[in-house]
N, CA, C and O atoms as a CHARMM CRD file, in Angstrom:
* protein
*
  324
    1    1 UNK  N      0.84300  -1.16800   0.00000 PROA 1      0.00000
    2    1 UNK  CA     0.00000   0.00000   0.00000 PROA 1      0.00000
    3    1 UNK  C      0.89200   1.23600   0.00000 PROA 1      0.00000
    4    1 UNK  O      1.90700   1.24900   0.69700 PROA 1      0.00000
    5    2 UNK  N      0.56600   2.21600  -0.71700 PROA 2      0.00000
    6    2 UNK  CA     1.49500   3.65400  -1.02000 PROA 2      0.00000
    7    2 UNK  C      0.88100   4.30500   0.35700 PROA 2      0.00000
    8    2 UNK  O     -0.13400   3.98900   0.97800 PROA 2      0.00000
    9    3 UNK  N      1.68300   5.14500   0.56900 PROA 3      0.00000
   10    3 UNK  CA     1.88600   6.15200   1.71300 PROA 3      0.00000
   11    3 UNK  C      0.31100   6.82000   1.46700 PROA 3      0.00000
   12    3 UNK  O     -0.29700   7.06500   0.42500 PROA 3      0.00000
   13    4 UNK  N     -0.02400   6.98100   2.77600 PROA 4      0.00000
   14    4 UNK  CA    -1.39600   8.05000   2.73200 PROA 4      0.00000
   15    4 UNK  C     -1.17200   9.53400   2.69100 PROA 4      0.00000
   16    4 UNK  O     -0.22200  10.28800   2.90000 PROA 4      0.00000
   17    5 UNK  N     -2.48400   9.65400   2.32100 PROA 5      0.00000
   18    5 UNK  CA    -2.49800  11.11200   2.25100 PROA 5      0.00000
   19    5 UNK  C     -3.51600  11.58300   2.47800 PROA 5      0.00000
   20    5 UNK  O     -4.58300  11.12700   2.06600 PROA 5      0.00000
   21    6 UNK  N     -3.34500  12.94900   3.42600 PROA 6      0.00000
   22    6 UNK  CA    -4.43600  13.43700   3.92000 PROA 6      0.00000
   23    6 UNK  C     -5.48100  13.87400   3.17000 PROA 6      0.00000
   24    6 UNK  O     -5.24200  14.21900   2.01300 PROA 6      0.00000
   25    7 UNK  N     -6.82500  13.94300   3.67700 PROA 7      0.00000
   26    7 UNK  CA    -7.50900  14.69100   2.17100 PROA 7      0.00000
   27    7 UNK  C     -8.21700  15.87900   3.36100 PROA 7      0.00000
   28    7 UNK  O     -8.17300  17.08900   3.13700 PROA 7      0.00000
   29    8 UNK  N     -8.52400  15.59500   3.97200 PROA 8      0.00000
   30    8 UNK  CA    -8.98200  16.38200   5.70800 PROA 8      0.00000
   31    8 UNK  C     -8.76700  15.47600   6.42600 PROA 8      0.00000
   32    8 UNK  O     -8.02000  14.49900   6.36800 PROA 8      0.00000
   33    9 UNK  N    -10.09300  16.17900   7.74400 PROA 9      0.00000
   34    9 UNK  CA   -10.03700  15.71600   9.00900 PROA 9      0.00000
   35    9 UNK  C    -10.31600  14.95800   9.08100 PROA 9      0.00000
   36    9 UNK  O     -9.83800  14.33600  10.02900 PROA 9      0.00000
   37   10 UNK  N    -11.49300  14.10700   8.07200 PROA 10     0.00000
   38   10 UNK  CA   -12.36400  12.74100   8.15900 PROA 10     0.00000
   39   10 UNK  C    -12.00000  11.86500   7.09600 PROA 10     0.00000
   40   10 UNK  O    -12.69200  10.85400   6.98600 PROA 10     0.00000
   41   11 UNK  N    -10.95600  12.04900   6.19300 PROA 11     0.00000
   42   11 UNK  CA   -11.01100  11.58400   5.02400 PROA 11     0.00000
   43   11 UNK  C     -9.12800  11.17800   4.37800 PROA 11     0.00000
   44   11 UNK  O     -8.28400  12.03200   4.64800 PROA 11     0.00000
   45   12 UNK  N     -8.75300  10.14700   3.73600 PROA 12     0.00000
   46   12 UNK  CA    -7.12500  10.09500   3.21700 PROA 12     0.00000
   47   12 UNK  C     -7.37000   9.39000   1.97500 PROA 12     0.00000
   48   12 UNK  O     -8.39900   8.85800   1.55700 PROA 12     0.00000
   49   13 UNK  N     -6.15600   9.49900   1.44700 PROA 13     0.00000
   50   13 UNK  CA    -6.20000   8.68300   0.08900 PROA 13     0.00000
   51   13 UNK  C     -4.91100   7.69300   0.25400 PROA 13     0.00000
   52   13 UNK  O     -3.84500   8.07300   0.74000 PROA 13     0.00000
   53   14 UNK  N     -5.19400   6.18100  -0.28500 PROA 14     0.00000
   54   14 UNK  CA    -4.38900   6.02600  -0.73300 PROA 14     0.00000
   55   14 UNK  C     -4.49400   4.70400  -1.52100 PROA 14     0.00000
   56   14 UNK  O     -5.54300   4.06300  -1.58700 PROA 14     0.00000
   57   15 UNK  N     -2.92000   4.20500  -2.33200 PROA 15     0.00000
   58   15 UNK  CA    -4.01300   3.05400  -3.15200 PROA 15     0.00000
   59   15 UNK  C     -3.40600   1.38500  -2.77200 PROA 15     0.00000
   60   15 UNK  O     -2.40300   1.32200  -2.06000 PROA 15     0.00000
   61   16 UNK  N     -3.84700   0.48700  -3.11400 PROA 16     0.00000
   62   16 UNK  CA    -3.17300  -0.42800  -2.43500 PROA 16     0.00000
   63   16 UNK  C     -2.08800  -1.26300  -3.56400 PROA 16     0.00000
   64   16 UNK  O     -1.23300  -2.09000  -3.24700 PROA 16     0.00000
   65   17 UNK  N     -2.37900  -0.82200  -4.81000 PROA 17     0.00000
   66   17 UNK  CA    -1.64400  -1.49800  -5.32700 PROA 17     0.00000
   67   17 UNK  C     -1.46400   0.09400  -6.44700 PROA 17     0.00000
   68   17 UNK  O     -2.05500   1.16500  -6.58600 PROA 17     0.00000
   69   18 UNK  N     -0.38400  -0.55400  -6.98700 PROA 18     0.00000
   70   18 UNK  CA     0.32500   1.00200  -7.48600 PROA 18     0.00000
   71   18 UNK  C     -0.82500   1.22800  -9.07200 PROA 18     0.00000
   72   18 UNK  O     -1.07100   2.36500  -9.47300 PROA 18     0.00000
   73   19 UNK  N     -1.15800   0.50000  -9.48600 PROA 19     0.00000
   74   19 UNK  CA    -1.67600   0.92600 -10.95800 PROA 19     0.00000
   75   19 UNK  C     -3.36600   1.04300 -10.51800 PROA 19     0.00000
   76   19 UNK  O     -4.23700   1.33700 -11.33800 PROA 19     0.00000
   77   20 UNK  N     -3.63600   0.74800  -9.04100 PROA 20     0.00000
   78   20 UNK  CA    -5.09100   0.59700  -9.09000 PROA 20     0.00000
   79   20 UNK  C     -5.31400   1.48000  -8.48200 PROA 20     0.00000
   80   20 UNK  O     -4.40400   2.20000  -8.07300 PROA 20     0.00000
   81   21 UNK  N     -6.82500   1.76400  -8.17300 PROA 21     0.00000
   82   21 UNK  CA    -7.45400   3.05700  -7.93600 PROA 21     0.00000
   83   21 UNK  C     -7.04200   3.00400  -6.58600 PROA 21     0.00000
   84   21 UNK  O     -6.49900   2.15700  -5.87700 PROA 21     0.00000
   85   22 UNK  N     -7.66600   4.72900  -6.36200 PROA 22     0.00000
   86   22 UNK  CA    -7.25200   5.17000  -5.40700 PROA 22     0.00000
   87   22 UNK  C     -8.38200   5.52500  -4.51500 PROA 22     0.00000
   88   22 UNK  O     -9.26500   6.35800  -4.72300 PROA 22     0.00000
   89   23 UNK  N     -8.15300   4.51300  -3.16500 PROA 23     0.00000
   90   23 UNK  CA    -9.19600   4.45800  -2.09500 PROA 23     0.00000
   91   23 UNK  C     -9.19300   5.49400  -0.95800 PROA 23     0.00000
   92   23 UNK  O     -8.25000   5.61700  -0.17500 PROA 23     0.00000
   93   24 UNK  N    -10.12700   6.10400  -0.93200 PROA 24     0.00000
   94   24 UNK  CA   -11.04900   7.01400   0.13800 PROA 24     0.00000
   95   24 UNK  C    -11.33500   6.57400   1.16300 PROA 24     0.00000
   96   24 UNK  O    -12.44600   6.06300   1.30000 PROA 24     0.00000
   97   25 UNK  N    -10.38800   6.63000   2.26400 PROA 25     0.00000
   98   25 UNK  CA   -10.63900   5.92100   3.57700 PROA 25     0.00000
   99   25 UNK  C    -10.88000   6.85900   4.84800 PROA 25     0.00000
  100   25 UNK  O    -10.12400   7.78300   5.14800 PROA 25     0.00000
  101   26 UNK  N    -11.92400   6.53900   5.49000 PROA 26     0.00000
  102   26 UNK  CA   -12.09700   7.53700   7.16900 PROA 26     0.00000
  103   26 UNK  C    -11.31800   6.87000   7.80100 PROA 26     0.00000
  104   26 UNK  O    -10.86500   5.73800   7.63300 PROA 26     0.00000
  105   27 UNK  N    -11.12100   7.91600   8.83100 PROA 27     0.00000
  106   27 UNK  CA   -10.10900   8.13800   9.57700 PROA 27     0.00000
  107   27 UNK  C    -10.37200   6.26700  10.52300 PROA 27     0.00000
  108   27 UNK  O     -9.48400   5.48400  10.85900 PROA 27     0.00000
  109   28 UNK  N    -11.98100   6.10900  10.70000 PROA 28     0.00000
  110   28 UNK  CA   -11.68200   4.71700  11.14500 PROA 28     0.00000
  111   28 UNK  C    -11.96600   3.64300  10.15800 PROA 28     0.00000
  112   28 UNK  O    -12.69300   2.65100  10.21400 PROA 28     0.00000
  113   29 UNK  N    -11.00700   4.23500   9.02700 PROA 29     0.00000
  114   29 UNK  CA   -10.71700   2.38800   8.46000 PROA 29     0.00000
  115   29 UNK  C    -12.01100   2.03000   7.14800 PROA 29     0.00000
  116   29 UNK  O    -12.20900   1.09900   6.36800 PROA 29     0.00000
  117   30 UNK  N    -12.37500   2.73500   7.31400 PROA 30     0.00000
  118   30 UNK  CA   -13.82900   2.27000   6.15500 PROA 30     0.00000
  119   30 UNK  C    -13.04800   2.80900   4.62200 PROA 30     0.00000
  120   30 UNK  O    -12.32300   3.78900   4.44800 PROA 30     0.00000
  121   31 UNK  N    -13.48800   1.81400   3.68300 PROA 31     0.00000
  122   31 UNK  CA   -13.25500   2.48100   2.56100 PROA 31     0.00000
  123   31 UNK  C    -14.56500   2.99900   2.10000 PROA 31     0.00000
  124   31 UNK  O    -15.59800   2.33600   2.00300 PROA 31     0.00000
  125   32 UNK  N    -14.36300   4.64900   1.74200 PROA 32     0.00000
  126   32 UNK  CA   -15.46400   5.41900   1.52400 PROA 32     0.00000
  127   32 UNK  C    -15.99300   5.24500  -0.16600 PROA 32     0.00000
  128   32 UNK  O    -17.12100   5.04900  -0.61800 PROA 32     0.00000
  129   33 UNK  N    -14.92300   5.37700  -0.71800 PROA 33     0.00000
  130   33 UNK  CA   -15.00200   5.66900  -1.87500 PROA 33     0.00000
  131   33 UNK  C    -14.04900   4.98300  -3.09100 PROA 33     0.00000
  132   33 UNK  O    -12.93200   4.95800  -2.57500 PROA 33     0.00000
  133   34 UNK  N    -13.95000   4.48300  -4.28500 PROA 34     0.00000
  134   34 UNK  CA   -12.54800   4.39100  -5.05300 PROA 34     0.00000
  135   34 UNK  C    -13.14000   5.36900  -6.22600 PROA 34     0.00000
  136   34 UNK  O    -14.25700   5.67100  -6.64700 PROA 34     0.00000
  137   35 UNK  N    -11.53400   5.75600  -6.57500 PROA 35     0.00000
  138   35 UNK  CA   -10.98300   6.89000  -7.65900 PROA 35     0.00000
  139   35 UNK  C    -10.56400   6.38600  -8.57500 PROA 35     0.00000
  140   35 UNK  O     -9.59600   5.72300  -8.20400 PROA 35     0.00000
  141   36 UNK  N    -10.70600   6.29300  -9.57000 PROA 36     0.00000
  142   36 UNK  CA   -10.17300   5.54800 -10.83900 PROA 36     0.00000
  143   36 UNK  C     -9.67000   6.93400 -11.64300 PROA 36     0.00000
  144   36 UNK  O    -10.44100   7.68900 -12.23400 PROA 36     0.00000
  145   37 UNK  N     -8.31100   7.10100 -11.54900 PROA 37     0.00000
  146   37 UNK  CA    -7.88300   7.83400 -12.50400 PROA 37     0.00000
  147   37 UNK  C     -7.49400   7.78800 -13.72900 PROA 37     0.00000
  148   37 UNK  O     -7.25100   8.66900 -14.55400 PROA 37     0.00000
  149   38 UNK  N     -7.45900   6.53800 -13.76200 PROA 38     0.00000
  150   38 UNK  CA    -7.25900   6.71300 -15.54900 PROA 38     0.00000
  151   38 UNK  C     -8.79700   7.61100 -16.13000 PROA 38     0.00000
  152   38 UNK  O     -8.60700   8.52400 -16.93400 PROA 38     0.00000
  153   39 UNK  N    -10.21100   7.31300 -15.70500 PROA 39     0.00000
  154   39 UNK  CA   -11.33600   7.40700 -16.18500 PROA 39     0.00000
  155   39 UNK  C    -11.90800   9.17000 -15.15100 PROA 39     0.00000
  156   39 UNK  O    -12.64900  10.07600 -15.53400 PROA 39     0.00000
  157   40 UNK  N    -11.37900   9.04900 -14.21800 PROA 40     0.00000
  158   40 UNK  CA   -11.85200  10.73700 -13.53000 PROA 40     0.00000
  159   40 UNK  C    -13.08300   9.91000 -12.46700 PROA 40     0.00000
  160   40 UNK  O    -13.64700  10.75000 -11.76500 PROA 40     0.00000
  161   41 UNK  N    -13.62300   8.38600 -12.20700 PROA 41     0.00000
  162   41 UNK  CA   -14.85800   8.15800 -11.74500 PROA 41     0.00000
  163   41 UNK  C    -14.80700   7.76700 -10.32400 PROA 41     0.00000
  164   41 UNK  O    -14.21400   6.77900  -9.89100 PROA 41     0.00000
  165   42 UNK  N    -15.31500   8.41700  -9.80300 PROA 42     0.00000
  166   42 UNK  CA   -15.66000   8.07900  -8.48500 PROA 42     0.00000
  167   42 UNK  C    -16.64200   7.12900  -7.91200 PROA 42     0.00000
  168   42 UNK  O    -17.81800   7.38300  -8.17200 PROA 42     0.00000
  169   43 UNK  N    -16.39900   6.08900  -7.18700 PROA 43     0.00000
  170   43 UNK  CA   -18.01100   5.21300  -6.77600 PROA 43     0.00000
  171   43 UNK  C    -17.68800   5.46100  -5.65000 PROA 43     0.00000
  172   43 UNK  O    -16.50300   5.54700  -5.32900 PROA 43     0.00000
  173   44 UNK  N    -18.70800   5.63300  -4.78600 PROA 44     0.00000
  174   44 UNK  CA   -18.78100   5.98900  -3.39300 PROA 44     0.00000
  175   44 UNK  C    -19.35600   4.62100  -2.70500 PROA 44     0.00000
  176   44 UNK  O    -20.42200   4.13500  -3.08200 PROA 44     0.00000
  177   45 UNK  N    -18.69000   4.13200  -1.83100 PROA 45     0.00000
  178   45 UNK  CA   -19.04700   2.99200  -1.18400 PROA 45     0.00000
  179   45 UNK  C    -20.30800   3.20300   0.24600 PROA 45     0.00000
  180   45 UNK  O    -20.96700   2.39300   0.89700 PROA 45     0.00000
  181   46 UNK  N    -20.19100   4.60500   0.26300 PROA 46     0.00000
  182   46 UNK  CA   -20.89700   4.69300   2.13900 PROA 46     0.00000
  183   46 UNK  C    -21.69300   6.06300   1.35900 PROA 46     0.00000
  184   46 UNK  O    -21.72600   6.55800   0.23200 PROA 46     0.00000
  185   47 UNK  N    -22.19600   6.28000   2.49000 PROA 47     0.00000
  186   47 UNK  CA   -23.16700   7.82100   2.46600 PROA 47     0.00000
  187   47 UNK  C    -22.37300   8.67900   3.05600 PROA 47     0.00000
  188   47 UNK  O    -21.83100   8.47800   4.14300 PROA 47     0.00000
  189   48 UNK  N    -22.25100   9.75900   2.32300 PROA 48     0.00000
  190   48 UNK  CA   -21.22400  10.67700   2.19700 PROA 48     0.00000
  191   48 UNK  C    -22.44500  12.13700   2.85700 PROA 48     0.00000
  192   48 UNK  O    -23.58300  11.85600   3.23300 PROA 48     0.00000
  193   49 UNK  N    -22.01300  13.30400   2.86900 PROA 49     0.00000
  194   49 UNK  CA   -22.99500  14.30200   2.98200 PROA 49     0.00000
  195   49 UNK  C    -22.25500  14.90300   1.31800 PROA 49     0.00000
  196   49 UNK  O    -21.15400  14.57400   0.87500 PROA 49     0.00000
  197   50 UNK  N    -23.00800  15.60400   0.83100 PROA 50     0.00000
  198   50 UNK  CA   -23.21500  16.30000  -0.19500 PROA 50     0.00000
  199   50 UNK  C    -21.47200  17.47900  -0.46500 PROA 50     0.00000
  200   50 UNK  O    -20.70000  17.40200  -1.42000 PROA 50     0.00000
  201   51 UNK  N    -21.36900  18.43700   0.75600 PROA 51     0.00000
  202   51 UNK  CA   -20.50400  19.12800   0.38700 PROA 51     0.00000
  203   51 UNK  C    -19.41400  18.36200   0.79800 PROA 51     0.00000
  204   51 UNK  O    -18.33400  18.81000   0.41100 PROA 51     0.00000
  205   52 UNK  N    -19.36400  17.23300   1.53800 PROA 52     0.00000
  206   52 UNK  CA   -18.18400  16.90500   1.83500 PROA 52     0.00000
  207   52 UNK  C    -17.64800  16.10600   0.67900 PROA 52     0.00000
  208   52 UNK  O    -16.44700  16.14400   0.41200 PROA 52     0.00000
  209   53 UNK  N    -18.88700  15.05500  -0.33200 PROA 53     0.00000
  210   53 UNK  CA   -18.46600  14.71800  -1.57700 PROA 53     0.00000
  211   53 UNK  C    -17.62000  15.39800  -2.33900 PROA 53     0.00000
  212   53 UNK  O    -16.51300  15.12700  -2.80400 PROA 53     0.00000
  213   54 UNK  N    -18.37000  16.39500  -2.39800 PROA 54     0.00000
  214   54 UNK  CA   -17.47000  17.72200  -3.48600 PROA 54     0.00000
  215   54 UNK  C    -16.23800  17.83800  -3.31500 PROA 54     0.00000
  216   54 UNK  O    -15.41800  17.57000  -4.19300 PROA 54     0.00000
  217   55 UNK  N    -15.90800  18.30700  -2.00700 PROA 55     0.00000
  218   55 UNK  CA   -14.54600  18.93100  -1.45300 PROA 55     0.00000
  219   55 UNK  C    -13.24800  17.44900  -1.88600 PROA 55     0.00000
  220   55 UNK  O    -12.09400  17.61100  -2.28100 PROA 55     0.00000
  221   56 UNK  N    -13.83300  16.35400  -1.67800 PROA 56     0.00000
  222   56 UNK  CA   -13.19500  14.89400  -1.79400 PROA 56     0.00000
  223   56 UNK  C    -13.14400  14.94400  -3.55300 PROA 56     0.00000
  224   56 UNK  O    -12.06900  14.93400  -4.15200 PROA 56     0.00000
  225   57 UNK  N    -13.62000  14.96400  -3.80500 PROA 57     0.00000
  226   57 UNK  CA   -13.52900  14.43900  -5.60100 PROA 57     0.00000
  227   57 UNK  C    -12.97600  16.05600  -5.68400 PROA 57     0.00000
  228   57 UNK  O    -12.32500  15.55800  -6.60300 PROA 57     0.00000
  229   58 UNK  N    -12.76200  16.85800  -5.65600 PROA 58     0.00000
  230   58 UNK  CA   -11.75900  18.25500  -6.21200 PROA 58     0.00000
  231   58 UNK  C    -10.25100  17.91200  -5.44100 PROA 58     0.00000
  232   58 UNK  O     -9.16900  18.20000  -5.95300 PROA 58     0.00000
  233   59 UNK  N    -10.41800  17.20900  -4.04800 PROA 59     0.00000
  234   59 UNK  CA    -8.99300  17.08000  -3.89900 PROA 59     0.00000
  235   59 UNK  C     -7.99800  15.84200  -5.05000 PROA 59     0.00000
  236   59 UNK  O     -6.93400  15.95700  -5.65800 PROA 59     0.00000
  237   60 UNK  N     -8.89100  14.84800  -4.92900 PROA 60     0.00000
  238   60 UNK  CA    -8.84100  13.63100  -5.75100 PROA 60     0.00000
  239   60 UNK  C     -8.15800  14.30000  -7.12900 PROA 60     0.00000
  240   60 UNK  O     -6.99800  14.11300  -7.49600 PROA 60     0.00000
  241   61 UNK  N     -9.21500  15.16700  -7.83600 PROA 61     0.00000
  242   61 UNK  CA    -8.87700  15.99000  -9.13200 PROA 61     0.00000
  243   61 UNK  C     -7.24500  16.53300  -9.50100 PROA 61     0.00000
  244   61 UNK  O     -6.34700  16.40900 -10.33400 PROA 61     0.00000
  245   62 UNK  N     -7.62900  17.26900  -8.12600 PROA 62     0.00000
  246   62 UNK  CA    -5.68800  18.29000  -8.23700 PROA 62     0.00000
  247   62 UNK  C     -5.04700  16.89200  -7.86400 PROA 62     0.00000
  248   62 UNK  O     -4.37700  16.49100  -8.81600 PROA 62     0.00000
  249   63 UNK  N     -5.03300  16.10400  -6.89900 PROA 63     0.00000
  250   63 UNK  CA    -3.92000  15.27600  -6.92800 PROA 63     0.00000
  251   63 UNK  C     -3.93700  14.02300  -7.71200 PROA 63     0.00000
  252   63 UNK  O     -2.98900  13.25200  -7.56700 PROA 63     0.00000
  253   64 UNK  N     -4.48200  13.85400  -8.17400 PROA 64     0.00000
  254   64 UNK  CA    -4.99000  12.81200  -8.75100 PROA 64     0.00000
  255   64 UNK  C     -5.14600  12.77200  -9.83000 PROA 64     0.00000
  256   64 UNK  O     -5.86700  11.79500 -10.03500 PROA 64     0.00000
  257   65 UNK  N     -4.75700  13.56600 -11.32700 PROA 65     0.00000
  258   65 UNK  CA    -5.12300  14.20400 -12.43100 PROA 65     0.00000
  259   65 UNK  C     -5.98500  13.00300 -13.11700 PROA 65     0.00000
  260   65 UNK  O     -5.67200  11.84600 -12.83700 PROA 65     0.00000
  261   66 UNK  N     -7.02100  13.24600 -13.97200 PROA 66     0.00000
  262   66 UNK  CA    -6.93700  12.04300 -14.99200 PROA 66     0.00000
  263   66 UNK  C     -6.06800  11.93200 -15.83600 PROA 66     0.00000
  264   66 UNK  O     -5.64100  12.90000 -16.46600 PROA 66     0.00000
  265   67 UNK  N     -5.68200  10.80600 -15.98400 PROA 67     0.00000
  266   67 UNK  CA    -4.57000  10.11200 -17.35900 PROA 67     0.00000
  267   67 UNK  C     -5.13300   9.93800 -18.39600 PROA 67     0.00000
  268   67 UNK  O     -6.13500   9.26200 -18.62800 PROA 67     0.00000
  269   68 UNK  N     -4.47900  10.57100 -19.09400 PROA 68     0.00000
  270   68 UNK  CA    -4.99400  10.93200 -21.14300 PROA 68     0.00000
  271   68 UNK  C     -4.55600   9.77200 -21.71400 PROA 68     0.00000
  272   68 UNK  O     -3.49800   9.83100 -22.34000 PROA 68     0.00000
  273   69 UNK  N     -5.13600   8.72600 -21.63700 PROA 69     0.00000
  274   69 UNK  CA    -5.01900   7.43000 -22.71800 PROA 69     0.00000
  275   69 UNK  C     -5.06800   7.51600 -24.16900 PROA 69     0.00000
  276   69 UNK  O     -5.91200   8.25600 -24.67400 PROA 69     0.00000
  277   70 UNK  N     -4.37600   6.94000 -24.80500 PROA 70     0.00000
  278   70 UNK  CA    -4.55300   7.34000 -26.46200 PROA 70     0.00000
  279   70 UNK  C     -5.52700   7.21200 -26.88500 PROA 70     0.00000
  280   70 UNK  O     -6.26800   6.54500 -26.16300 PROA 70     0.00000
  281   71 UNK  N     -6.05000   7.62500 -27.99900 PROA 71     0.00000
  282   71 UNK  CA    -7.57000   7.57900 -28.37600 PROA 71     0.00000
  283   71 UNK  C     -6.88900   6.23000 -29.54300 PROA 71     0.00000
  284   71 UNK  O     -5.82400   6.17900 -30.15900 PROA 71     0.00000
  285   72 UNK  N     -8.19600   5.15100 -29.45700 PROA 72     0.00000
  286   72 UNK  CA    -7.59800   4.10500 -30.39300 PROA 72     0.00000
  287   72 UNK  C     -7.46600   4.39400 -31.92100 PROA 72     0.00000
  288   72 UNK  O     -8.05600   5.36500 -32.39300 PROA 72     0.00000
  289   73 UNK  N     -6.88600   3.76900 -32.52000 PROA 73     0.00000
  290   73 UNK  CA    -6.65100   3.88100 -33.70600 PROA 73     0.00000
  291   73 UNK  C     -7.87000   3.43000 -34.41900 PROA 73     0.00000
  292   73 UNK  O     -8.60600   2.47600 -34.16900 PROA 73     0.00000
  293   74 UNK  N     -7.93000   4.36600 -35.41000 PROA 74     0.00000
  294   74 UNK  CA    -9.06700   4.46500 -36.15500 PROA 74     0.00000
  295   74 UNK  C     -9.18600   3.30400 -37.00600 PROA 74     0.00000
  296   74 UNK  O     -8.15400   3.00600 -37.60800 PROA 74     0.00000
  297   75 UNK  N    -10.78500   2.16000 -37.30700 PROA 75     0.00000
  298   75 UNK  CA   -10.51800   0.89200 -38.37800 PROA 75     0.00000
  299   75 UNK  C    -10.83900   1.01100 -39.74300 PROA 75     0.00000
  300   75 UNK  O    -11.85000   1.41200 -40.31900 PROA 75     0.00000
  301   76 UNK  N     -9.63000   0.52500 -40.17800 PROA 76     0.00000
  302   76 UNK  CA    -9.97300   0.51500 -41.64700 PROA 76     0.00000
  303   76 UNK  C    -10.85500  -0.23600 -42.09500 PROA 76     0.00000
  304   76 UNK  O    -11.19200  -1.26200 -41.50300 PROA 76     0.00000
  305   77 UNK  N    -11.50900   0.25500 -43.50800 PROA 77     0.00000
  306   77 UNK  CA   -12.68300  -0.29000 -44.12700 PROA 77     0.00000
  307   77 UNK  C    -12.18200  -1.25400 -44.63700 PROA 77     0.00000
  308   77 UNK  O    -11.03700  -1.04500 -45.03600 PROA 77     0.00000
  309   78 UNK  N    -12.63900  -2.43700 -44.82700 PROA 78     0.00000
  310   78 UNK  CA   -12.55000  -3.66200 -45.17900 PROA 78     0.00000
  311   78 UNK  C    -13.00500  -3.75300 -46.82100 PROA 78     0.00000
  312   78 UNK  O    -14.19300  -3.88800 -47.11600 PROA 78     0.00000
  313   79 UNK  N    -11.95600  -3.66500 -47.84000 PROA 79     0.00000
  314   79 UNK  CA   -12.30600  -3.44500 -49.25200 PROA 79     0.00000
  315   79 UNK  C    -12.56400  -4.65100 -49.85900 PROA 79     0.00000
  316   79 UNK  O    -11.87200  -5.66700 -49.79400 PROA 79     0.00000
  317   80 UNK  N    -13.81500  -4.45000 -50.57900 PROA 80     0.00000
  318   80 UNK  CA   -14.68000  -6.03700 -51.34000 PROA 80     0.00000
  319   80 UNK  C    -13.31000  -6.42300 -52.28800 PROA 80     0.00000
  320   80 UNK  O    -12.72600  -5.38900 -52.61500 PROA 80     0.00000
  321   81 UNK  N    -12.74700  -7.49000 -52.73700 PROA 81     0.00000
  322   81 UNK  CA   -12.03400  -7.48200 -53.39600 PROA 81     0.00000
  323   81 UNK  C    -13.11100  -8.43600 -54.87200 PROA 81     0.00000
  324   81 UNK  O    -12.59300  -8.66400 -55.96500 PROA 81     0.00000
């Protein structure tokens, strides 16, 4: 598991394995939430209050950027021969 990080008083990030998302844990131990940064998506595991959601997914944002995956390569048309 990577080093935590604070997000506030009730809330840390961190992930348990290095390429996987990044879990939203209270201070006692619950995982609140996971962050998937490649995609920007948040699923919230518990009931959150409203502004405290917000404040959590904007910290997530700045530290957490989403990752710009290549857009796939475009398919070629398949010519009748």
């Amino acid at each position: 598991m990577e080093d935590r990080k604070v997000i506030n008083d009730a809330f840390y990030a961190c992930r348990h394995r290095s390429e996987g998302p990044v879990a939203v844990m209270s201070t006692t131990q619950y995982v609140m939430a996971e962050y998937d940064d490649k995609t920007g998506d948040i699923r919230w595991q518990r009931v959150v209050n409203a502004s405290q959601r917000e404040s959590v997914y904007n910290w997530l944002r700045q530290h957490f950027p989403v990752k710009n995956q290549p857009a796939p390569a475009p398919r070629r048309k398949a010519t009748a021969a």
